[in-house]
N, C-alpha and C positions, 0 to 999 in steps of 0.2 A: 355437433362438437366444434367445427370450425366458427359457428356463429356464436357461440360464447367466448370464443379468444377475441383479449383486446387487438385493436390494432395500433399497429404502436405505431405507424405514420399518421395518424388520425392528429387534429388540434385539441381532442379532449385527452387525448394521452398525455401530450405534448403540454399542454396548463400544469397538467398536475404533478411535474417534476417542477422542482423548485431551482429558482435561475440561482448559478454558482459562477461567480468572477473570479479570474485569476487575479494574485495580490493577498496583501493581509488582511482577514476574515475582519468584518466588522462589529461590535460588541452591539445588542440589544437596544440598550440604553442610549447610545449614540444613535442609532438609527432611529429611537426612537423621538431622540431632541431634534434631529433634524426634520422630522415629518410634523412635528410640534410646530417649530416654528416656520415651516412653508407655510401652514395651515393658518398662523397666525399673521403672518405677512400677506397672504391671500384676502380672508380677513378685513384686515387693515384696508387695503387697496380698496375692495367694499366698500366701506362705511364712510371712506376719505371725503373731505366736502369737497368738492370742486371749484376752482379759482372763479372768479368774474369772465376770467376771460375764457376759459373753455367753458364754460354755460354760455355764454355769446357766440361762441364756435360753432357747439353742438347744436342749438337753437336755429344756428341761422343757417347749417348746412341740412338741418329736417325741413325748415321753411323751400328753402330751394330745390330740395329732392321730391317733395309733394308738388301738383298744380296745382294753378290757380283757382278756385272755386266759385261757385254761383256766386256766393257773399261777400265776395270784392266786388265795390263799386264800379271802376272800371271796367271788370269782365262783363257784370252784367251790362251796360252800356253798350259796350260790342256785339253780347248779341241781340240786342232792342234794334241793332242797326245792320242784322241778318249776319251776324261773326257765328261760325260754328269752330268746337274745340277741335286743333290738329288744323285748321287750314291755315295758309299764309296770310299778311298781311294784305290791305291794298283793292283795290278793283277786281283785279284778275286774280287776285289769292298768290300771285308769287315772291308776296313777299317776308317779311323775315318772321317766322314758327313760335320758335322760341324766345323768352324775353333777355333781354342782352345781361352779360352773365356780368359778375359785381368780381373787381380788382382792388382786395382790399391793401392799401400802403401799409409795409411794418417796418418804414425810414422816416426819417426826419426830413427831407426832399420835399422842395416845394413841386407845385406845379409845374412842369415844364422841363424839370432836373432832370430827370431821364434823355430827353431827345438833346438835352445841350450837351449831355455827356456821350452820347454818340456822336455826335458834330463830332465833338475834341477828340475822340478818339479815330473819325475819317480822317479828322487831317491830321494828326499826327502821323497816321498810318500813310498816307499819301504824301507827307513833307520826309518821310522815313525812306518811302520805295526811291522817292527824287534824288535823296542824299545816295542811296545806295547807286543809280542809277550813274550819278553823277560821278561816283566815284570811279566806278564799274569804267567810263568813258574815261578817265584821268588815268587809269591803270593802262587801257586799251590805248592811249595815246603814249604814253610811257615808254612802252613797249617798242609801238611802231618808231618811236624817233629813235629808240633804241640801236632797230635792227637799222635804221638809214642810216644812223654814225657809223653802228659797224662794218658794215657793207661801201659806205664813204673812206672810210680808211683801208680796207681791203684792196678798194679801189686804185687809193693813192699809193700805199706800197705798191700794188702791182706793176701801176705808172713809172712808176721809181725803179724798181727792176728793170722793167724793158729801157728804159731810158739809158740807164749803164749799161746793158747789152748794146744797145745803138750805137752808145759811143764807143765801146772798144772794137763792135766789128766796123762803124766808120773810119775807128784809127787803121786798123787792120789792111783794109781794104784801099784807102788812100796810100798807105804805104807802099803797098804793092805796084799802085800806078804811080810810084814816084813824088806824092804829094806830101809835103815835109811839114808844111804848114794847114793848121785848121782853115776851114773856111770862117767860122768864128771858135770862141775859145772855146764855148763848151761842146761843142762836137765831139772830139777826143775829151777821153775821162782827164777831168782836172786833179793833179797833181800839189800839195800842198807846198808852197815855195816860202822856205825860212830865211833866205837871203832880201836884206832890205835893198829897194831898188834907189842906184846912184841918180839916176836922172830926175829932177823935178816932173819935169814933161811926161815922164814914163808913168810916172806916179798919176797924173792928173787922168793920163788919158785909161788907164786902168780903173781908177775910181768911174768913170763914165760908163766902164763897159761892163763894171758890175751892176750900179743904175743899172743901167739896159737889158742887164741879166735877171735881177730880181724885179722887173716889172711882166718876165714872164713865166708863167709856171711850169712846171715839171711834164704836166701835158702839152701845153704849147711848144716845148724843146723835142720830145717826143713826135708830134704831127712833123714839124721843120723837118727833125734829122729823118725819118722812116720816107721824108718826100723827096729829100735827100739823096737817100739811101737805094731807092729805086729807081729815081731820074738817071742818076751820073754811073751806079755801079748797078742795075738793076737784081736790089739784092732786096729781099723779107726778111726781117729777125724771126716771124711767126711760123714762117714754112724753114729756118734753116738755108735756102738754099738763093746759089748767083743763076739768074738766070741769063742766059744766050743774048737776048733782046727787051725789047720793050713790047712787040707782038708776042713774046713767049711768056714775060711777066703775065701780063692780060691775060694769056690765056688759061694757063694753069694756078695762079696765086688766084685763094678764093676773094679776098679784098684787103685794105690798107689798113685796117684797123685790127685790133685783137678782138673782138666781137664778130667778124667775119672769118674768122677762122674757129670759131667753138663749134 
């Protein structure tokens, strides 16, 4: 009994339901123009004559997929001169099997067009990495003179700061010993004076002592006064403090400079 029931997993069950798509049903006659004309278009493709140039295609890629046969002259040749088929060329048979395969042109490119269009494109490719290269170095040096300006002017403010600190605690400090008068002008912080001076002479020799002043810079005023500063009153701007001696400077001041005290 059970060998007479279908089975309905089987692919014979399975054919014989008719395939149903979801979508609008499609009418007879429409399925049936559409099988018409695959049929007719298949057909077609058939019977199609073939251009010159795929018969030369086909032709020549059956030629090169078959070997060489007894009834070429040259194979026979080769073997008259002991060539058996599958061995290499040469004395020792190692060398080349098969016949060198055909590169057929579909450009208008003469001989040699290909490798000169490689050239042009190494060296475009290598006058390109050089440009880039070159720039790469213009950016990278940009930068670095960049950061030396900025760090030059850091510099020079810094300069400039201690410099005004030297001269007030020079004034400061001179005062206390009684010293009324700079040793030069700018020692003590210079003061902007609006009164024009009565004397010629006063006038000429002022003008000299600015000469004298602007041929030295803000660093150079700085070294003077801080050697100054230590000889006569043994004082640091950098540590703050007077010291006792010139044995006691030495020994606790780490040096003369703002860079030996960082």
């Amino acid at each position: 009994m059970a060998d007479e029931e279908d089975d309905y997993m089987s692919d014979a069950f399975l054919n014989q339901i008719p395939e149903v798509r979801p979508g609008i049903p499609m009418p007879k006659r429409v399925k049936d123009a559409i099988k018409k004309e695959a049929t007719i278009k298949e057909k077609n493709q058939q019977n199609r004559q073939k251009s010159y140039k795929e018969q030369e295609r086909e032709s020549r890629e059956a030629v090169l997929q078959s070997s060489i046969s007894n009834e070429n002259k040259g194979f026979a040749l080769l073997q008259k001169m002991g060539y058996k088929a599958g061995q290499g060329l040469g004395k020792e048979g190692a060398g080349r099997v098969e016949p060198i395969p055909l590169n057929i042109k579909t450009d208008r490119g003469g001989i040699g067009m290909e490798e000169a269009k490689k050239r042009k494109a190494k060296e475009e490719l290598r006058h390109y990495r050089q440009k880039v290269r070159v720039q790469q170095q213009a950016e990278k040096q940009s930068l670095e003179d960049y950061r030396v300006r900025k760090r030059t002017e850091r510099d020079e403010r810094q300069t400039e700061s201690d410099l005004r600190r030297s001269q007030r605690a020079c004034e400061q400090l001179d005062s206390q010993k009684g010293i009324t008068t700079p040793r030069d002008c700018w020692y003590w912080p210079q003061e902007e004076k609006e009164a024009e001076e009565e004397d010629d002479t006063e006038d000429e020799e002022e003008k000299d002592k600015e000469e004298v002043d602007e041929e030295l810079t803000a660093l150079d005023k700085l070294q003077f006064l801080t050697s100054y500063l230590r000889g006569v009153h043994f004082y640091c701007i950098w540590c703050g403090t007077t010291y006792n001696d010139e044995e006691d400077l030495d020994s606790n001041c780490p040096g003369d400079t703002a860079a030996d005290h960082d």
